[in-house]
N, C-alpha and C positions, 0 to 999 in steps of 0.2 A: 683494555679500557679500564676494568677493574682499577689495575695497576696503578693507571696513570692517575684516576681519580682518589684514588690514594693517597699516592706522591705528593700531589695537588693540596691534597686538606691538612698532611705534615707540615708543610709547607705555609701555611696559614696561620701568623704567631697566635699564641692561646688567649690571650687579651679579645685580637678579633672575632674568636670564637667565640667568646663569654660575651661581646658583645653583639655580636648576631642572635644569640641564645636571648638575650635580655631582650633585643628589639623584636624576636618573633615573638614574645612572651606580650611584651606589652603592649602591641598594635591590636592584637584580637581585644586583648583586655578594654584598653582604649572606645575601641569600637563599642562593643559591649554595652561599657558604662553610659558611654557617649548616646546609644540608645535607649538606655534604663532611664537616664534625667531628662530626655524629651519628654518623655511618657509620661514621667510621673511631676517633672515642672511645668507641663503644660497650663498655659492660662493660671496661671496661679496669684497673676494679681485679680483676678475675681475670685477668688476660694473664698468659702464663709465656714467659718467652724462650728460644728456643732457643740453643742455642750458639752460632753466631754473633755473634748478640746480644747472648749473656753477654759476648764478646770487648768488645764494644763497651764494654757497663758499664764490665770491669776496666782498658780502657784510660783511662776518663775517671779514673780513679784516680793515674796516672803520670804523670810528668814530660813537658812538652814534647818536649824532647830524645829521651826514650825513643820515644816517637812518630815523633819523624821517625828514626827509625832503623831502630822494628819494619814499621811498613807498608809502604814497598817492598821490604823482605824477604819479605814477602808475597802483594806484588802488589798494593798500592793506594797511593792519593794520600793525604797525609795532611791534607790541608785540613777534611775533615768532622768526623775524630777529635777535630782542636785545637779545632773549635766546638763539637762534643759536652763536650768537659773544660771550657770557657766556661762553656755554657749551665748546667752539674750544679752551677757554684760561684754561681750564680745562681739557680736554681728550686731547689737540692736534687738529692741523687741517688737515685732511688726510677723504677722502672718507668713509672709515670706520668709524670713529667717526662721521662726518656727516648722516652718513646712521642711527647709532646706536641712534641718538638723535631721527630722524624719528619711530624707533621701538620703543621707548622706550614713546611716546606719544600715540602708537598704542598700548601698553603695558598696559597703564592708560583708554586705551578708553575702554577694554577688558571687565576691572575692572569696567566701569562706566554702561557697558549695564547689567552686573550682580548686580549690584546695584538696577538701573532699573527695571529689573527685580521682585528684590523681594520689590518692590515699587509697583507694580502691580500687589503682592498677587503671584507671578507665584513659591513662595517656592526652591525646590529643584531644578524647572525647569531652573532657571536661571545659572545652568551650562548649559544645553541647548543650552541660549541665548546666555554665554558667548566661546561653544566652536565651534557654528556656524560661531561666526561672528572672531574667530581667523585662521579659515581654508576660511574662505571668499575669492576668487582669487582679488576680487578689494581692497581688504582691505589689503593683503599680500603688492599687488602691493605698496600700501602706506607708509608703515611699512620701505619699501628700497629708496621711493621718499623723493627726500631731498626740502622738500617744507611743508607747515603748512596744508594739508589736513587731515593729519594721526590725526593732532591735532584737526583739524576741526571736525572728525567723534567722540573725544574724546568728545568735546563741544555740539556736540548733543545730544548722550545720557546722558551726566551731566545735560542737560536741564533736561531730561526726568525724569530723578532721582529727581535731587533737587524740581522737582514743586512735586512729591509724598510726598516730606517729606513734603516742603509746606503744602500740603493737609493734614496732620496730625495735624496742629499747629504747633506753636513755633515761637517766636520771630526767634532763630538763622539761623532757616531752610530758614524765609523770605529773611534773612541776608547775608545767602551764596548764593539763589536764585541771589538776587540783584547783589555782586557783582561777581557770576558768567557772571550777562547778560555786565557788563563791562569791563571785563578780554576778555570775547567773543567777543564785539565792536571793540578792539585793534587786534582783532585773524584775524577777517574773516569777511566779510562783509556778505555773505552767510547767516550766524548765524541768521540772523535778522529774516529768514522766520521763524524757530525753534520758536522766542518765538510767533510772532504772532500766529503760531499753537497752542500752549499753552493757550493764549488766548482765540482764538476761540473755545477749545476745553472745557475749565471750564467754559464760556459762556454757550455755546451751549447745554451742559449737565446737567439737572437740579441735580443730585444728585452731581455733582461737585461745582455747582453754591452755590450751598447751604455748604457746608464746606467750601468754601473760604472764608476765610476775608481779612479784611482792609489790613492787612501786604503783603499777598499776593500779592495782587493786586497791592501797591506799588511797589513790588519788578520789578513784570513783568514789570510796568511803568518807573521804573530806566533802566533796560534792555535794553525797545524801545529806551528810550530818547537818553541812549549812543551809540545806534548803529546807530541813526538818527543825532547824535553830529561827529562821526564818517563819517559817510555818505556824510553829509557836508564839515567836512574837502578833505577827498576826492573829492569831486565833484569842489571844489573850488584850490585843489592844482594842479588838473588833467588838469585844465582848462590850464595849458600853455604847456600841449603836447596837438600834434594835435587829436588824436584817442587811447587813451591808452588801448582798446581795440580792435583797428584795425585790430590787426595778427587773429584775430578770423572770419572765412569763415560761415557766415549765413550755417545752414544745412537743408535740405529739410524733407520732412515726413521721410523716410527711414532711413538717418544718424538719424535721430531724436529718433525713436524707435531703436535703433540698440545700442547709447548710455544709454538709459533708460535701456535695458537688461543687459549692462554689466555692470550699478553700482549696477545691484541687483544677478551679478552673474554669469549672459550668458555669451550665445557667439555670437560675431557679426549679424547681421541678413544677412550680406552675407557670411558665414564662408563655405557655402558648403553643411555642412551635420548638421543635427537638432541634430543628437548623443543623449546625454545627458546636453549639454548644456544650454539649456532652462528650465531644473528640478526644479531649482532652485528660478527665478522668476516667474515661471506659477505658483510652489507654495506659494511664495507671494503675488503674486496677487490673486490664493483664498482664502488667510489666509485675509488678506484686506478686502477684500468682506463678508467674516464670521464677521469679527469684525465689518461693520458697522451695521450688525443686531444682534451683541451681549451686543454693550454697554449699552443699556436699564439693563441689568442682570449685566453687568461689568463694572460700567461707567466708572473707570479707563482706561482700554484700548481704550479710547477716547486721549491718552494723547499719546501713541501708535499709532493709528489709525491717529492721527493730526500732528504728526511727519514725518511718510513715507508720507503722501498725498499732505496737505496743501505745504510745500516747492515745492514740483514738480509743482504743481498750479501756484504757484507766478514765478517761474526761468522760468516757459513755458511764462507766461503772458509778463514779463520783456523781453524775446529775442523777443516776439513776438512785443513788444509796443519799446523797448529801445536798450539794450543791447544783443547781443548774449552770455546768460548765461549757455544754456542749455550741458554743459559739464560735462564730468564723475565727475572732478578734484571740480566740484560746487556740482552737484547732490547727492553726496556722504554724506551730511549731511541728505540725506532719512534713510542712511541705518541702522542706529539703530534702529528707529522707524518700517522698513520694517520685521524686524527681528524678534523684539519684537509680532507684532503681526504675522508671521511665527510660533511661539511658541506659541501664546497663541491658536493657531488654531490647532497645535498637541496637546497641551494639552485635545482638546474638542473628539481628537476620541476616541471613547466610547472598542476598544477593545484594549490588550494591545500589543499582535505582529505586528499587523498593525502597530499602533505607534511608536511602537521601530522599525521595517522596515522602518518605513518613515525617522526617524531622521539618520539611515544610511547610506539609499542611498542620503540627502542633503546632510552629512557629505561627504563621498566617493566621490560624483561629484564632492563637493568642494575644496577636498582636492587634487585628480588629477590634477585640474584646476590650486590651485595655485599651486603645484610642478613643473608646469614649469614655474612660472614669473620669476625665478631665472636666466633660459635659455633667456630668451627674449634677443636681441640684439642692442645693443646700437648704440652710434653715431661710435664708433668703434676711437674716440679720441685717448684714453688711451693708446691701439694697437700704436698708429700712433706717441704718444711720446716715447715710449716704443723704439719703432723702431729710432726714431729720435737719443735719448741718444746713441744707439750702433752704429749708423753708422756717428754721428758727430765726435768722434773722427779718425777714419781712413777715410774722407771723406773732411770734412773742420770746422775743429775743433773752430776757431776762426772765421767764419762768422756769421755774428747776424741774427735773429729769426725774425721774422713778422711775423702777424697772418692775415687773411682777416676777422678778428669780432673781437669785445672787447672781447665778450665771451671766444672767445677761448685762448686768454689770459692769464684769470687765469687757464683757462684746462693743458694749457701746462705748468703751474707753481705748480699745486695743482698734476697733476699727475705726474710730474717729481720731487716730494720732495721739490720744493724751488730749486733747481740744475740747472735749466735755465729758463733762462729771456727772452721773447719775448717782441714785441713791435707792436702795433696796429695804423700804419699809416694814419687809418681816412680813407671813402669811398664817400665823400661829392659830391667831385669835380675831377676827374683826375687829374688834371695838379697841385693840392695842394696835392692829394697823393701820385704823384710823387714826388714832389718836398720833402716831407716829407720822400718817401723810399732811396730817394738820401742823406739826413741829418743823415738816420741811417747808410745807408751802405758806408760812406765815408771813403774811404781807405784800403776795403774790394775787394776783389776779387771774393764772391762767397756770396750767399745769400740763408738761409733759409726760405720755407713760410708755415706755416701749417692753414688749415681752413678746412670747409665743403665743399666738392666740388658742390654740389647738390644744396648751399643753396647761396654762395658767390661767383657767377658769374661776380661782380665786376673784383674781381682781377684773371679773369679767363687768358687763353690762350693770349686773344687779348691781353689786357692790354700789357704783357710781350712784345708781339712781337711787338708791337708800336714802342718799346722803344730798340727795338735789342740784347734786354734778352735771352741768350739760355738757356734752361732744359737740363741738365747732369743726372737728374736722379729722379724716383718721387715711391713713395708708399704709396696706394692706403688699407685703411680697411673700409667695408659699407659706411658711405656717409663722410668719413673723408680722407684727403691724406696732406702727406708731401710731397716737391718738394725742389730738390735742383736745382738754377739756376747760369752759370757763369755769372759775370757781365765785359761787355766789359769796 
């Protein structure tokens, strides 16, 4: 039988082969992805962005130049932004398109832990890898955030990938290592821990140690140097805002681990009820702990192993010495690494129901979990233009728009089509942003004002009644409201 099976597969010209090989490869794939964009395009013609996000809209708006000049004044890489501004003169600029650039980076990260994966020998298992980490609730979460973290988890496991092929030889492998670590410098500053893990991890590891070469080692050293050229820039452009990471509230032990659970998974650590929730990272965290007494037999999964751990080390060390870094939105460059060796720790149970039970109750957790990020509820903006368009015209058609933030700004421009123009009087000083709502509404009888209520207490109540502002009428969705006011 052997034999004839054999016989049989010579027999089979080598084209058909390569195409069977390519069609088993990309039906899983397929599948995969096919599930990762439900999940994370769900309902997504109701999405509202929060502010950050809005940031993001208003910059696909501006100049390159502007670009590289606002975001390391802020504290980011500008590379995501200029493909955001790309991609919007390409698909359009509308919430959807924006969200769909976010999945579509979440898309390639999918691809880059399955890569990964069979970089660490894990074979078949790296559908595994790759279809835990597309039901992942934190990672869905990403996939619809309109912000470079989605990209950021893509860049992790690409690290991961590229240093295995690294580890095989090749000039090109060096090649793409290197300038992946500077594509990564311009992405995200985060990135930086990822290669130091790397590092320390072909360091630390003598059977690692020993397959590296020269090229290697360059590459990872181009990597530090741009993410350290980087770093500088930032720390030097940031220097004329007072705190650019000010909005960030130190968090105590509790928020501390509560964030740590849900970039591996969980659920808050005051959520109420332990459920099922916690399945997920308690089995990363004993997959973690198998793999630090596994690498002796797997030294790869040192590369694994120094991925999920090492960054949590440095982001924990840096809030605690510098910066409050230790946020889901940073953290999340664990989560390939945390995955990877999640998998390489079911691969190790020795019987096969158990195994295949475990990988579907993390599946099933996970996939509960993110079926409702879809639901999650916004700043309720959208609602609140939505509402403005219908009732501006049989209300006061011809009064002009104010917003209490820049932000909301473009909110009420990106979610009303382009079809109204608000104006952002500035919160500096009173008596200049009066004087400034007096230059917009001159000649006006009635004034629109939309903002957060919750967050822009500026131009709250008082403000108006200083000034002998009456309210004819206001509407109110979660922490957003529009207000129509006569003007005497």
């Amino acid at each position: 039988m052997a034999d004839d099976s054999s016989e049989l597969e010579s027999a089979i010209p080598p084209m058909a082969l390569h195409r069977s090989a390519l069609l088993g490869w990309l039906l899983p794939a397929a599948a995969i992805l096919g599930v990762y964009a439900a999940l994370s395009l769900a309902e997504l013609g109701s999405k509202d962005l929060n502010v950050d996000e809005l940031v993001t809209s208003a910059l696909a708006r501006v100049s390159a130049g502007e670009i590289l000049d606002d975001r390391p004044r802020q504290g980011h890489g500008p590379l995501y932004f200029l493909l955001v501004q790309g991609w919007v003169e390409v698909a359009g600029h509308t919430v959807e398109t924006l969200a769909l650039f976010s999945a579509l980076l979440g898309a390639f990260g999918i691809v880059a832990t399955g890569w990964a994966a069979r970089e660490l020998g894990f074979g078949r298992w790296s559908w595994v890898a790759m279809g835990l980490l597309a039901v992942h609730p934190e990672f869905v979460h990403l996939g619809r955030f309109v912000r470079p973290y989605s990209g950021a988890v893509a860049f992790a496991a690409l690290q991961i990938a590229l240093a295995g092929w690294a580890l095989r030889g090749g000039r090109r492998a060096a090649l793409a290592l290197a300038c992946a670590g500077v594509a990564g410098a311009l992405w995200h500053h985060s990135l930086v821990t990822g290669w130091i893990a790397l590092g320390l991890a072909v360091a630390a590891v003598p059977a690692l140690r020993r397959g590296s070469g020269a090229a290697l080692w360059v590459a990872l050293s181009v990597a530090l140097l741009a993410h350290g050229g980087m770093l500088f820039w930032v720390w030097k452009a940031s220097r004329t805002v007072a705190d650019p990471l000010g909005w960030i509230e130190p968090a105590g032990w509790a928020e501390s681990l509560s964030v740590m659970l849900k970039v591996f998974g969980g659920k808050d650590l005051w959520a109420g009820r332990l459920e099922f929730g916690w399945v997920v990272p308690l089995a990363i965290a004993g997959a973690i702990g198998w793999c630090f007494q596994a690498t002796r037999r797997r030294p790869r999964l040192a590369l694994a192993l120094a991925g999920a751990v090492v960054p949590l080390a440095l982001l924990g060390a840096v809030t605690l010495l510098a910066q409050p870094m230790w946020r889901e939105r940073y953290l999340v460059v664990c989560l390939p690494g945390g995955l990877l060796c999640l998998v390489a720790g079911l691969r190790c149970v020795p019987w096969r129901w158990p195994r295949a039970g475990g990988i579907a109750l993390l599946a099933a957790v996970s996939l509960v979990r993110a079926e409702g990020v879809s639901e999650e509820r916004g700043s309720g903006l959208r609602e609140v233009v939505a509402r403005l368009e219908r009732e501006r015209p049989a209300r006061a058609p011809r009064a002009p728009i104010i917003t209490t933030s820049a932000n909301a700004v473009e909110g009420v421009r990106l979610h009303s089509g382009g079809r109204l123009e608000a104006f952002f009087p500035g919160r500096a000083d009173y008596a200049e942003s009066w004087v400034r709502v007096r230059e917009i509404t001159e000649g006006a009888d009635h004034l629109w004002v939309v903002g957060y209520r919750k967050v822009d207490e500026f131009f709250g109540a008082e403000f108006w009644r200083r000034e002998g502002v009456r309210e004819v009428w206001r509407k109110e969705e979660n922490v957003s409201e529009v207000r129509l006011y006569a003007l005497e």
